[in-house]
Structures are given as C-alpha cells and as structure tokens.
N, C-alpha and C positions, 0 to 999 in steps of 0.2 A: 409591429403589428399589435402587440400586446398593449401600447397605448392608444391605440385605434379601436379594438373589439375587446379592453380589458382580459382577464384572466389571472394566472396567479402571479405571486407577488414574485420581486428577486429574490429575496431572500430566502422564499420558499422551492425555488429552484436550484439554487446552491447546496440547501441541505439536500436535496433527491439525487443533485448529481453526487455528490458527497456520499451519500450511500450507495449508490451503482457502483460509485470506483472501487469501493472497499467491497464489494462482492465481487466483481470482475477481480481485484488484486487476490480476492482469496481464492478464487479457481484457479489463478494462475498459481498461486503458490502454494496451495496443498489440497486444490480440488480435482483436478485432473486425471483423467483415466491412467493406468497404469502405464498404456503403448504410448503415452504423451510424454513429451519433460516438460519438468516444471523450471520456468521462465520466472526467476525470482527478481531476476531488472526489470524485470516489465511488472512486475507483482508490487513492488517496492516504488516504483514510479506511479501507479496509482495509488498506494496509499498514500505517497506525499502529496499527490496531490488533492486529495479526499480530507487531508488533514490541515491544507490551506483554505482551503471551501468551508470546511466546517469545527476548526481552531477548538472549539468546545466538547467537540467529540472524542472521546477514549475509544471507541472502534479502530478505527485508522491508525491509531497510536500504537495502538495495542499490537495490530494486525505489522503493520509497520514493526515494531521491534522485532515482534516473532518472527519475522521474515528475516529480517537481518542477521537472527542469530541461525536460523537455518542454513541459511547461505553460507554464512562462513562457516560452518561444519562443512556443508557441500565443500567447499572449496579446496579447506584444507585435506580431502583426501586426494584432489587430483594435480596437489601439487604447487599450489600458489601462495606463498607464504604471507605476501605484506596486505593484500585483500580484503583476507578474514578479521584482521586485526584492526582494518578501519572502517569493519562492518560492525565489528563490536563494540566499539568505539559508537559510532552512530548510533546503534540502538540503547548502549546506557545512557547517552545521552537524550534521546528521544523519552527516556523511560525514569530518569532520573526529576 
C-alpha cells in the first residue's frame, strides 16, 4: 500500500517500532501495578527485539541488560540456580 499511496519510509518504521517495543518491554519489566507480575521473558524479548530493529540504539541495550540482571536476582530467590547465571552472562555481554 505504501508503494501505491506513498507514506513513510522503512526505515522510519523500524525505528518507531524499535521504540514501542522498548516501552512495552519497560512496563513489562518494571512498570506494572503492584497486583500485576512482572513478565521479565516477555520484557526481555521485546527488547531484543527493539534492539535488532534498531542496532544503534542504547535504549533497548540498556533496558535489556537491566532486565536480565533483575531477573536473575528474581530468580535466585525462588530457587533456580543455573538461570541467573546465564542471565548474567547475557547481559554483560549485551553491555560489554
């Protein structure tokens, strides 16, 4: 359609959604009402993918480590030992 009635460009579309996913990732992972949980695989799966969309971006980068390293505190209190440690793992490297 867009080549028929013009409009915006792709690449201007990848950043916008690039930026939706990293706010949808950040309600999920530490914006949420209190009666809610927070959903850090789903949090973490929009930032990756907000960070293949827009590669140049430290938002999602960003938002993405912090997630990872919450999580695996989450984790290790209820119990799961090998988890945390390749959520950690992923976010220094994300960050490194």
């Amino acid at each position: 359609v867009r080549k028929l009635v013009g409009g915006v460009e792709e690449a201007q579309l990848r950043l916008k959604q690039s930026e939706l996913l990293t706010d949808r990732g950040i309600w999920y992972g530490y914006g949420r009402h209190r009666w809610e949980d927070l959903d850090y695989d789903r949090a973490a799966n929009d930032f990756r993918r907000a960070q293949q969309l827009n590669p140049e971006s430290l938002d999602p980068r960003d938002n993405l480590g912090r997630c990872l390293i919450f999580h695996a505190a989450n984790l290790s209190f209820i119990g799961q030992r090998k988890r945390p440690m390749q959520l950690l793992n992923e976010a220094l490297s994300i960050l490194d």
